[in-house]
N, C-alpha and C positions, 0 to 999 in steps of 0.2 A: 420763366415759370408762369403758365396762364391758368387762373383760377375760374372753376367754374362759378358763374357769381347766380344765382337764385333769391333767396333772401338775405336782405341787407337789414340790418340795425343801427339806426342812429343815434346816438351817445350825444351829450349838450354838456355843457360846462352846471357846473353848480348851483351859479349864482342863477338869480332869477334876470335871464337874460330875455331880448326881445330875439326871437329865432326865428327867423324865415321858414315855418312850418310846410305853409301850402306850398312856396318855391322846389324845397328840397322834396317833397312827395312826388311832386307833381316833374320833378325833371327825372326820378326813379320810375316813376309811374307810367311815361312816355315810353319807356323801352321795354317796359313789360315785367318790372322788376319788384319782388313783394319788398316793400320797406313796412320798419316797426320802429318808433321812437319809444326808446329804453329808459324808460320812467323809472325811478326807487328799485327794485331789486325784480319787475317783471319785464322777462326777456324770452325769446325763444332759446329753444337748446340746441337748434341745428343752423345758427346763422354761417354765412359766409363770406360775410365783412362785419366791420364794424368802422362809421364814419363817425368820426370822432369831432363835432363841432367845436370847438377850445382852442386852450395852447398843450404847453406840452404837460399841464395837470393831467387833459382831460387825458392826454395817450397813454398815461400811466396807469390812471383808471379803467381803461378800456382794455388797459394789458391785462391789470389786476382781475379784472369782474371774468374776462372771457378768455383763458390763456391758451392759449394757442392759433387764435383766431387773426387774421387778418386786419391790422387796422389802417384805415385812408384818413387822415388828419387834417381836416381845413381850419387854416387859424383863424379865431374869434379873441384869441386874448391878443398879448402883447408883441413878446419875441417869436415863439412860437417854433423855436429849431428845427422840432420833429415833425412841424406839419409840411405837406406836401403843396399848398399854396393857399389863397386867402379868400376869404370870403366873398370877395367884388368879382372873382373866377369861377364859382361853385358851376354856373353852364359849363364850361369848357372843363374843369376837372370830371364830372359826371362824364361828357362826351367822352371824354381820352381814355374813362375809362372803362366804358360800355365797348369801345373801338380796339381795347387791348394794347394803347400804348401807354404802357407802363413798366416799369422794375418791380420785386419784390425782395425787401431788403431784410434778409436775415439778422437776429437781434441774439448775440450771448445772452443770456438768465441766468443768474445765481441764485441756487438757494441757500437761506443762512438759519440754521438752526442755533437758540436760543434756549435757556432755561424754560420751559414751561413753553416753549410751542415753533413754529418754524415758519419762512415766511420767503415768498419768491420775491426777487429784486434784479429791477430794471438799471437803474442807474448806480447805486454807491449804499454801503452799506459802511456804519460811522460809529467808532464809539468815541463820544463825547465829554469833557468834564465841564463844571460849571463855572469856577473859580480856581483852583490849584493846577498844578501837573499831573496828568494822567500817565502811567507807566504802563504801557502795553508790551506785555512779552506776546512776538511774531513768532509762529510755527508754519512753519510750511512741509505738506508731507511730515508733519509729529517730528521735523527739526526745527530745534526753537534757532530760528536765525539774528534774532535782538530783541533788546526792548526798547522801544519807543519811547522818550519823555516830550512830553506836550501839552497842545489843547487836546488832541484826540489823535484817531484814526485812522482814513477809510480806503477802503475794499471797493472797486469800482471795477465798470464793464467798458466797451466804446462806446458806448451808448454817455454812458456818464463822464465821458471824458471831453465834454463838452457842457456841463453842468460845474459844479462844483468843486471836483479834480482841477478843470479849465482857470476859475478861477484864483489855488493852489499853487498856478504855474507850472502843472504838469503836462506833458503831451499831449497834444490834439491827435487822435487816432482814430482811422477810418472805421467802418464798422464790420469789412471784412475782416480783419485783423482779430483774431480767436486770442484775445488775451486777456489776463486778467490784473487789474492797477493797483500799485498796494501803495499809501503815502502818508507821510505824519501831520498833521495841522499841526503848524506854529509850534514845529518842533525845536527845540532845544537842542539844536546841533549847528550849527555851522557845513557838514556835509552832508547833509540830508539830502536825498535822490530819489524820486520818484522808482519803484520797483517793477517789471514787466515780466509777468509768468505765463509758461503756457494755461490754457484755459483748462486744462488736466489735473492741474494742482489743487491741492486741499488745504486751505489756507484756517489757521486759529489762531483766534485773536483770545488773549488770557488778561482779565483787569490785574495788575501786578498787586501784593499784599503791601507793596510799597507805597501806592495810592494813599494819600490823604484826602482827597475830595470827596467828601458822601456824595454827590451828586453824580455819577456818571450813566449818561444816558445809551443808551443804544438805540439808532438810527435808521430807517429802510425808507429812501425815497422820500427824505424830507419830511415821514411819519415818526413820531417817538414813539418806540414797540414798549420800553421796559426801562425802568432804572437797575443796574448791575451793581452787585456787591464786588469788591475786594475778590479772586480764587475764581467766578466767574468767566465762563469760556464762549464766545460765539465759533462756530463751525461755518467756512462758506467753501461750498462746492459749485463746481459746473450744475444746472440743470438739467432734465433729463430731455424738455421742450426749447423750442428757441423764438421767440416773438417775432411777429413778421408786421414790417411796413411796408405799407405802398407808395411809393411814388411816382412822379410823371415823367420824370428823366435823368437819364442815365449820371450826369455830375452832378446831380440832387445834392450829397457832401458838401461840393464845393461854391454850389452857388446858394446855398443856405448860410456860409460863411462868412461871406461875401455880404448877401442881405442881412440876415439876422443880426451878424455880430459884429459887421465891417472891418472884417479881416483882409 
């Protein structure tokens, strides 16, 4: 898949970093390319990438602000999983891919509707307690298949199954693989199993009335959206969009594995 590229947007991490402004214009700039560094909430509305300076914050954020758009992720943070290579490369990533050698890695989306508002999710979506057992009664397709007793929850994509799930001890899965992750934190079970649905399922998560913890949070992407009462329902479905990344080549999976995580 070759995307026409026209206007580019550049996205920056947070914090008040030192960015290589005039480098990154001026390597857009050389090929004829309109770039716009996307400051506070002024953006174009017709971009065709989005370069996402960060780690995988900023590609969350990039998903979040512009969904459906294209993002090329050059790491500036730490681990960096989702970016496509690193900042001492930024010539040669620009070149590869002004040249069109690249992949475009289709991304599952879930949306999770909540009391009071609804909210598109990249990676894992969590409901959490703070201190007690949280009892989650699981519905899949409106059959309640268990209830959960634990720390929490979460609902995850491939995307997230290298985040948080990862750490969990659930599957590492690739991110063709159209599926969707259901698993207990610090459950109360001894056969507790990571769950693998298709991405078609309609998945509801219910705070059980058996909950003692006032504190149970609900989760999207490391964001606390809500604190949930008791009777309390999250809905998560497929999206109707799918997020796309860029990378430079084709075992990108596997050799971010390999680097990032030393697998």
């Amino acid at each position: 898949m070759m995307l026409e590229l026209r206007k580019i947007g550049v996205l920056p991490r947070d914090e008040d970093l030192d960015y290589p402004v005039d480098e990154v214009r001026g390597l857009f700039d050389a090929h004829g390319l309109d770039v716009s560094f996307l400051e506070a909430d002024a953006a174009p509305a017709d971009l065709d990438l989005v370069v996402a300076l960060g780690g995988d914050g900023t590609v969350l954020r990039a998903f979040d602000r512009f969904p459906g758009c294209p993002v090329l992720a050059i790491n500036f943070g730490t681990v960096g999983f989702l970016t496509a290579g690193d900042r001492k490369d930024l010539a040669q990533i620009v070149q590869l891919l002004v040249d069109g050698h690249y992949v475009v890695s289709e991304r599952l989306v879930l949306l999770c509707r909540y009391p009071g508002g609804e909210d598109l999710v990249y990676n894992e979506v969590t409901l959490r307690a703070r201190h007690k057992l949280l009892f989650t009664d699981v519905f899949v397709d409106d059959a309640k298949i268990r209830t959960i007793r634990g720390d929490g929850v979460v609902v995850g994509t491939p995307t997230g199954s290298t985040g948080l799930l990862m750490s969990m001890g659930a599957p590492l899965v690739m991110p063709e693989v159209r599926c969707i992750m259901l698993d207990g934190i610090n459950e109360y079970n001894f056969t507790s199993r990571t769950l693998i649905l298709p991405m078609e399922k309609r998945v509801r998560l219910r705070v059980s009335p058996d909950t003692r913890d006032e504190h149970v949070a609900l989760v999207a992407d490391g964001r606390e959206i809500r604190m949930m009462d008791p009777g309390d329902e999250v809905h998560i479905v497929r999206a109707e969009h799918s997020a796309r990344l860029i990378y430079l080549d084709d075992n990108y999976f596997f050799h971010n594995l390999s680097e990032k995580l030393s697998w």
